[in-house]
C-alpha positions in Angstrom: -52.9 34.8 28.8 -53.9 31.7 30.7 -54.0 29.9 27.3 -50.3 31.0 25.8 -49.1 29.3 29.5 -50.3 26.0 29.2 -49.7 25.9 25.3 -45.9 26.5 26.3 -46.7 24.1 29.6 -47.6 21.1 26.5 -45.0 22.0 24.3 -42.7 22.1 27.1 -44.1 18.6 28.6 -43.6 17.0 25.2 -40.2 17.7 24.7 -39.4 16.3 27.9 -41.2 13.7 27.3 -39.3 12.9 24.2 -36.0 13.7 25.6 -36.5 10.7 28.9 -37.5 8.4 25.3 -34.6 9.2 23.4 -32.1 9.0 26.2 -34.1 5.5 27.3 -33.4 4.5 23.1 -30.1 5.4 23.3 -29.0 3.7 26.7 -30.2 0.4 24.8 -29.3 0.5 20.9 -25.9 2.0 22.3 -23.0 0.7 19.7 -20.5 -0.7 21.6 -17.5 1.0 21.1 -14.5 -1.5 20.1 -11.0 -0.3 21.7 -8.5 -2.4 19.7 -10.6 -0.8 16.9 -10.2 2.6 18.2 -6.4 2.0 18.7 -5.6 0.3 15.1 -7.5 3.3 14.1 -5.6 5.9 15.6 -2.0 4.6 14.9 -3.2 4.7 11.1 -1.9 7.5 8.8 -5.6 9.0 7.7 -5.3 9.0 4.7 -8.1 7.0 3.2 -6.5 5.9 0.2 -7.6 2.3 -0.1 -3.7 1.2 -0.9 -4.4 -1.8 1.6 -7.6 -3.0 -0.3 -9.8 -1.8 2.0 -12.7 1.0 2.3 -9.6 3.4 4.1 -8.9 3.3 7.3 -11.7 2.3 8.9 -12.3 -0.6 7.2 -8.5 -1.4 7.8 -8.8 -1.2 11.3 -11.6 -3.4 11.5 -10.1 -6.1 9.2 -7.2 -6.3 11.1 -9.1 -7.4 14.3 -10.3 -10.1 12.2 -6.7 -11.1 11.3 -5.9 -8.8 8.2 -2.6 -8.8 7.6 -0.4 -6.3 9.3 2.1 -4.7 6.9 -1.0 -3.7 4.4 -0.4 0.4 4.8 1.9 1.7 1.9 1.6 5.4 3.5 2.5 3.9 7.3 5.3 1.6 5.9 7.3 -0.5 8.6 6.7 1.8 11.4 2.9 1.9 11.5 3.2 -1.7 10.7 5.2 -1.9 13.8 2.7 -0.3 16.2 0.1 -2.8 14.8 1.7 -5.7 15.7 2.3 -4.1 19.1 -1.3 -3.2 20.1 -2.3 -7.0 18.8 0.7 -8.5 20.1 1.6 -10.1 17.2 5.2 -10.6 14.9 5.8 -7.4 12.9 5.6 -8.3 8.9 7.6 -5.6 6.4 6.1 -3.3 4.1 6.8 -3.3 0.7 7.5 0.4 0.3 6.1 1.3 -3.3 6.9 5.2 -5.2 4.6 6.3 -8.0 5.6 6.8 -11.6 5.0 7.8 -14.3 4.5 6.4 -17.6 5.1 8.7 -20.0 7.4 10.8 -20.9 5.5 13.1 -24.4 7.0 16.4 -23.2 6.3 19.7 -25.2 10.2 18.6 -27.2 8.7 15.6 -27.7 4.9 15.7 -28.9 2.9 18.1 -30.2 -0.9 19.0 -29.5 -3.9 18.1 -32.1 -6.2 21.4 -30.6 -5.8 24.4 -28.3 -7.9 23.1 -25.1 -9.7 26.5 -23.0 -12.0 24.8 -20.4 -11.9 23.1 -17.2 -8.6 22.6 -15.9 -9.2 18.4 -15.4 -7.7 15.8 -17.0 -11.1 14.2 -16.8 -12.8 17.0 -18.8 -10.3 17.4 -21.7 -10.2 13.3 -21.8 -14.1 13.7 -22.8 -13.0 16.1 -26.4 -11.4 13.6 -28.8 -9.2 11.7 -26.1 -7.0 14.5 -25.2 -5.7 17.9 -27.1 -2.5 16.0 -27.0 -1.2 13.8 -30.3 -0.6 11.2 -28.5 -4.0 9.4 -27.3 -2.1 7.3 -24.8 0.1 10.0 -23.3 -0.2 12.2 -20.1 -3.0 14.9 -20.3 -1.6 17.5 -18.1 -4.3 18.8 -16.3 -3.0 18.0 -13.0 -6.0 15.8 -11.5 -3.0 14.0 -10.2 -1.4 17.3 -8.2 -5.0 18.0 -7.2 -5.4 14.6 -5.1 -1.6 14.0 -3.6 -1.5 14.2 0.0 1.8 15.2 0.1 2.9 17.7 -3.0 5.1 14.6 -4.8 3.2 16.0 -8.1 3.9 18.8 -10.4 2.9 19.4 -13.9 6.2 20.3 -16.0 6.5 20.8 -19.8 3.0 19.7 -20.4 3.4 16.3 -18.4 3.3 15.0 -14.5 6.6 14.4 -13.1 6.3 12.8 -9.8 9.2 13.7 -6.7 10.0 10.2 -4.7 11.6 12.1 -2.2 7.7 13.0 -1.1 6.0 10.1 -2.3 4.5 7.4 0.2 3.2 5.4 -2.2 -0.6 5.8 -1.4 -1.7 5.2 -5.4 -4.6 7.7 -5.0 -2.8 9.7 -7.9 -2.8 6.7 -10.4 -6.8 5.6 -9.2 -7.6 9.7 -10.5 -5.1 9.3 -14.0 -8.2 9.5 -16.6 -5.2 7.6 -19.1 -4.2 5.1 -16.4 0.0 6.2 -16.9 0.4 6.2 -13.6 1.6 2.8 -12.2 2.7 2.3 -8.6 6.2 -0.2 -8.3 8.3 -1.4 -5.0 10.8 1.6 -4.4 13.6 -1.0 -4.6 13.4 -0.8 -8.7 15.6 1.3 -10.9 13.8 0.7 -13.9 10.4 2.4 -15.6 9.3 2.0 -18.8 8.4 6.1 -19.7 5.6 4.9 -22.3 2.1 3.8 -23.0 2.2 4.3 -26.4 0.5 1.1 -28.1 0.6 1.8 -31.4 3.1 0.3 -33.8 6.6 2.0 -33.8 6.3 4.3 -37.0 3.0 5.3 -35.8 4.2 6.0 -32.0 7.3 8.0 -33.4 4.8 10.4 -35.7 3.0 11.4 -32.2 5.4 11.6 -30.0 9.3 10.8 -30.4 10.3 10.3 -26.9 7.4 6.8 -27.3 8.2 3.2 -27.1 8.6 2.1 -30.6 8.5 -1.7 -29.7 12.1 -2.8 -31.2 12.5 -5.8 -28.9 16.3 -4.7 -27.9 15.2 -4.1 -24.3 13.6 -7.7 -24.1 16.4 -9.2 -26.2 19.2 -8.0 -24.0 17.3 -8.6 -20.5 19.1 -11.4 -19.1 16.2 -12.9 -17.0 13.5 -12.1 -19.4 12.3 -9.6 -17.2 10.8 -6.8 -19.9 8.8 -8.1 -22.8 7.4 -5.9 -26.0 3.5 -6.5 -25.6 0.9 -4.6 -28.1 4.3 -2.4 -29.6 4.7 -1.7 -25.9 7.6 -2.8 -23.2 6.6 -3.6 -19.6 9.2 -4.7 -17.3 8.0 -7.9 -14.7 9.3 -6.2 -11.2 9.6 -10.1 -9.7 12.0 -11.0 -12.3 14.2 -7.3 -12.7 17.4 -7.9 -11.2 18.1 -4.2 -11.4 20.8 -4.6 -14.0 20.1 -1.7 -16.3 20.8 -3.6 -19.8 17.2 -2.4 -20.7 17.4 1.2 -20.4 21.0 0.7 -21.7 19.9 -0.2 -25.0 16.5 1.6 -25.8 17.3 3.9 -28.3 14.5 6.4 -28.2 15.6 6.2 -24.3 11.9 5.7 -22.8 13.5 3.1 -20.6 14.5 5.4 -17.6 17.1 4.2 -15.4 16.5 6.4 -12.2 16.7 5.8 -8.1 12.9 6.2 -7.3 12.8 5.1 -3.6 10.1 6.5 -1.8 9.8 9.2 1.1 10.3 6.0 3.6 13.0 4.1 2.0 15.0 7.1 2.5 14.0 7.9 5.9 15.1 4.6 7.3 18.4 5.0 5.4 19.5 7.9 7.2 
């Protein structure tokens, strides 16, 4: 009996022991706890998407006690740019509010599948067989790895492709980092114009896989009056810092995969009201 009582006695007298060293340890390799940090921190949305160019919103909050620059949050937009410039007393700067879209437009009317896909519901996985089951390589692959990651349910899959609701989006881009294809292109929210294509194969070829594609006629770029859409690769782009919003493009595109369209984000909308 005597020996059970002072094994626990050691046992006991070695975890206290440890405990007074530990608590010593931790009283001197203490982190020291940074409250502008903690503050930029906590007027930041949470949502880790990296749409500032940094490792979420940590690594936000700590760049911008280094002198980041304020208006960096897409998600936030002005007002959490706003409190920002507030806790570091500096001059508010403006967000440029951006709205996901969505470049493609192969619906089930429009393009046709090359094999019946039964597997993992992931974009990622059906990319792996032959590119796609869709006939069009370059088109959306309807698996919803986009729904899966929005924050806010702006996603839905509908007639075989992703069809994205501004009304909901805040522009955090985590849905066009997932797109397997890469259709998903974030632009400011003051645009009208997309370009529902990322077709880049040569007209006659684009229109036997899918006859809602780009089929690179040049009419957009001829009739753009500042230049602002080109036909690259059999494909049309549109250069957002020359588009005067004019709609000549979509206009004149006659498979129509020049959408003309008000996509202004979840923001834009809420400081219009």
């Amino acid at each position: 009996m005597n020996e059970i009582l002072i094994a626990v006695l050691i046992v006991s007298g070695i975890g206290l022991v440890c405990g007074i060293i530990l608590a010593v340890v931790s009283v001197f390799t203490e982190v020291k706890v940074d409250e502008t940090v903690e503050k930029l921190r906590a007027c930041l949305p949470g949502a880790n998407c990296g749409a500032c160019g940094y490792t979420g919103c940590d690594g936000y909050a700590k760049a911008l006690k280094e002198g980041a620059k304020t208006n960096l949050c897409v998600p936030g937009a002005d007002a959490v740019a706003k409190e920002i410039a507030d806790i570091l007393g500096v001059e508010a700067e403006d967000v440029v509010e951006q709205v996901a879209i969505v470049k493609c437009n192969g619906n089930c009317n429009a393009t046709s599948k090359k094999y019946d896909y039964q597997g993992v519901t992931s974009c990622a996985a059906v990319k792996t067989l032959y590119g796609g089951s869709g006939a069009c390589a370059y088109g959306c692959l309807g698996q919803g790895d986009c729904v899966n990651v929005c924050p806010h349910n702006a996603i839905r899959i509908e007639n075989g492709v992703a069809l994205i609701n501004p009304d909901e989006c805040v522009g955090c881009s985590l849905c066009a980092k997932t797109c397997p294809n890469k259709i998903i292109e974030m632009i400011p929210d003051i645009h009208r114009v997309a370009v529902r294509c990322s077709n880049k194969q040569k007209g006659a070829d684009t229109r036997k896989v899918c006859t809602n594609g780009c089929i690179g006629c040049k009419k957009c770029e001829l009739n753009c009056p500042t230049k602002a859409i080109k036909v690259t690769n059999n494909l049309a782009s549109v250069d957002y810092n020359l588009c005067i919003i004019c709609g000549k493009c979509a206009e004149v595109c006659p498979v129509k995969c020049v959408d003309w369209a008000d996509f202004s984000g979840k923001h834009r909308q809420n400081e219009e009201k």
